[in-house]
C-alpha positions, 0 to 999 in steps of 0.5 A: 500500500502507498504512503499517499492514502495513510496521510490522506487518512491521518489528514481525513481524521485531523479534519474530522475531528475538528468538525465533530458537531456538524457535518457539513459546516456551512460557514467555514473560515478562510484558513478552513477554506484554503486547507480543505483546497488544499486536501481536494488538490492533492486528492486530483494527485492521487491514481484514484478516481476523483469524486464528482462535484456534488450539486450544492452552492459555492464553499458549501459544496466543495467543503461538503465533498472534501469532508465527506471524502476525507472521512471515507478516506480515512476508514478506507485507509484503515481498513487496508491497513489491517493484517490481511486474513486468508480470504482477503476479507478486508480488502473487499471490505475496503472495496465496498468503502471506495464504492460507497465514496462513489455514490454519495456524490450523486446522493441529494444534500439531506441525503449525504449529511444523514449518511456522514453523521451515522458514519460518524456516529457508529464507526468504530473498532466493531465495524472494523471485525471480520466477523462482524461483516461474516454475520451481516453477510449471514443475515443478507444471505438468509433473507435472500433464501428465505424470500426465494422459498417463500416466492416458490411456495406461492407459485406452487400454491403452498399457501394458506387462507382463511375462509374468506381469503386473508392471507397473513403471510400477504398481509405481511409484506404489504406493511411496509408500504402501509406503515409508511403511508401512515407514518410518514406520508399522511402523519396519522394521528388516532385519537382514542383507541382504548375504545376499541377492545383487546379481543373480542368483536365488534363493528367499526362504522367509519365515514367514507372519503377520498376517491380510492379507498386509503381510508379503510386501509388506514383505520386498519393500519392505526388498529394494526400498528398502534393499539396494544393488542395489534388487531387486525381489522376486516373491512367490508368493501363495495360489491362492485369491487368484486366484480373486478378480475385482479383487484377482488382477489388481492382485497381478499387476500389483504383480508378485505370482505364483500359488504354482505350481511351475511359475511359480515355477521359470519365475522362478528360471530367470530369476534373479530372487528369489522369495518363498514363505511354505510356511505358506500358508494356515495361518500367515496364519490362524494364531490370535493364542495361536500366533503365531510358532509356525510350521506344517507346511512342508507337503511340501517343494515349494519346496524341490525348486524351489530343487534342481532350479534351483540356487538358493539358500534364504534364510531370512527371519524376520519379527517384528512381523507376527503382531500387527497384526490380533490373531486372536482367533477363526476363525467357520468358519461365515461363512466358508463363508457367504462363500466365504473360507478363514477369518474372521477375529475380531479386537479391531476387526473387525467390529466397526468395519467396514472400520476394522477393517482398519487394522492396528496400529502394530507394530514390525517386524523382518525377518532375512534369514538366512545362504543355504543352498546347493542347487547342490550337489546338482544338478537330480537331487537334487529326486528324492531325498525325504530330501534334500528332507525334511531341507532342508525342516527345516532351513529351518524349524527355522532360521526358528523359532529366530530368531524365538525369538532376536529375541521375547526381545529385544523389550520390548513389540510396538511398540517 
């Protein structure tokens, strides 16, 4: 090994540690300036190849490349600097380093001060162990095998559901995607998840919103991801969705349902909480001037499901949904044309085509309301049309005021 990269690594570390407390530094002084130049000269010297200008502005970008190559430097050196073992471990380990150096020139600014900082904050004598690269190689590797098996499985139809086509292992590998979207991307706040039970049935009555129903998948997700017990939620979707070749079997396999009486008291008989949005097809269509102004509950049929079961309904008020696609118009002709239940027109589609079915990123609040109880009336009380009216309305009227209570709160729909 030549002497240039061990000086290039004490002069890297030097450099280093004078800047411990922020990596970039955005206002350097004028000798910082001129060393750090002279650094990136002899780095031009060196027979690697020199990194790439990364895009930021004036002393900021070339500080911000010539600290981030030192550092990797550095431990490049390092690394080559140990006793070479059998299989030459730490040679390819060094080669991963210089790689590395590489790709953080075309990373976004965020992106490099993020990557330096972990590096500074994480880098020591363990990362420099060969077993420790032998483990983490292990790992990559049974993830890879594991993944493989799983897809052969599937091909070969070794798989299991249940009944009505929940697939655990499916609903699985879609979590990532769902804990981002409501982690990151919509910020959902859920407000009162005590109320619904650690076990047991029960039925949740949500307002229905937003052109594509993220709505129910996030109700599911809070359930899921946020309350103690980690429930998972059937929802009941609309009939039409049933009819269509790919998307009915993916909703059956996410544990999605069809909106039928039948399925949903087959469901609640076996204490498990179900979904069920009685807007239908006029609350997901609903044009943008009547957001969270809720529909007709049509005729109380979810309620008689809750009587007759003895399950409780839990009232649940979604803010945030309504704006993600903005609904501006229904063009009734295509959608006949096409055989949907609407078209939707919105600022982005169709204008821009399938992105236009990117939703925007609106913050979400969901409110699992107090449960209103139902055992009480016993399975003959699902015959008396009052009792099933006045519950239909008091479910409703409890959903709109707490929409209205939380909108008043809210300064604008992304924050």
């Amino acid at each position: 090994m030549s002497d240039q990269p061990k000086k290039r690594g004490r002069r890297a570390a030097s450099a280093a540690d004078e800047n411990e407390q922020q990596i970039p530094i955005v206002e350097a002084k004028a000798a910082e300036a001129t060393s750090e130049a002279t650094v990136a000269d002899e780095h031009e010297v060196a027979a690697e190849a020199p990194i790439e200008v990364i895009n930021l502005e004036g002393d900021v970008r070339r500080n911000s490349q010539t600290r981030i190559d030192s550092l990797l430097s550095a431990l490049e050196s390092e690394i080559r600097a140990l006793p070479p073992s059998e299989d030459e471990r730490e040679s390819a380990i060094a080669e991963v380093i210089h790689l590395i150096r590489e790709s953080l020139t075309r990373w976004p600014k965020k992106v490099i001060e993020m990557a330096v900082n972990t590096l500074k904050a994480n880098i020591n004598s363990d990362y420099l162990d060969a077993d420790f690269w032998k483990g983490i190689g292990l790992v990559l590797r049974y993830q890879l095998d594991a993944n493989a098996d799983m897809v052969k499985r599937r091909w070969r139809g070794d798989y299991a559901v249940d009944e009505f086509g929940l697939d655990y292992e499916l609903l699985d590998l879609a979590k990532p995607l769902l804990l981002f979207m409501y982690k990151k991307y919509w910020r959902v706040e859920a407000i009162g998840l005590e109320n619904v039970p650690d076990s047991g049935r029960a039925l949740l009555v949500c307002n229905h919103s937003g052109v594509l129903p993220w709505d129910g998948a996030m109700v599911g997700a809070a359930l899921n991801f946020e309350h103690e017990a980690g429930r998972v939620l059937r929802n009941l979707h609309l009939s039409w969705f049933s009819s269509l070749p790919f998307i009915s079997p993916l909703l059956s396999r996410l544990g999605q349902v069809q909106a039928l009486p039948a399925n949903a008291e087959a469901l609640l008989e076996r204490d498990e909480l179900v979904g069920v949005f009685p807007e239908g097809l006029k609350g997901v269509g609903k044009l943008y001037k009547d957001r969270y102004r809720l529909a007709r509950f049509g005729r109380g049929g979810f309620v008689k499901v809750a009587v007759k079961t003895g399950a409780p309904i839990i009232p649940v008020s979604i803010i945030g949904g309504e704006e993600i696609h903005p609904h501006l118009h229904n063009a009734k002709g295509f959608a006949k044309l096409l055989g949907f239940p609407y078209f939707p027109i919105t600022p982005t589609f169709p204008w821009f085509g399938p992105l236009g079915l990117i939703p925007l990123p609106t913050k979400w609040t969901i409110v699992f309301g107090e449960p209103i109880d139902t055992e009480q009336y016993g399975a003959k009380g699902a015959e008396d049309p009052l009792l099933i009216s006045q519950l239909t309305e008091q479910v409703r009227t409890t959903i709109q005021n707490t929409l209205l209570d939380k909108l008043k709160d809210r300064s604008n729909i992304f924050m």
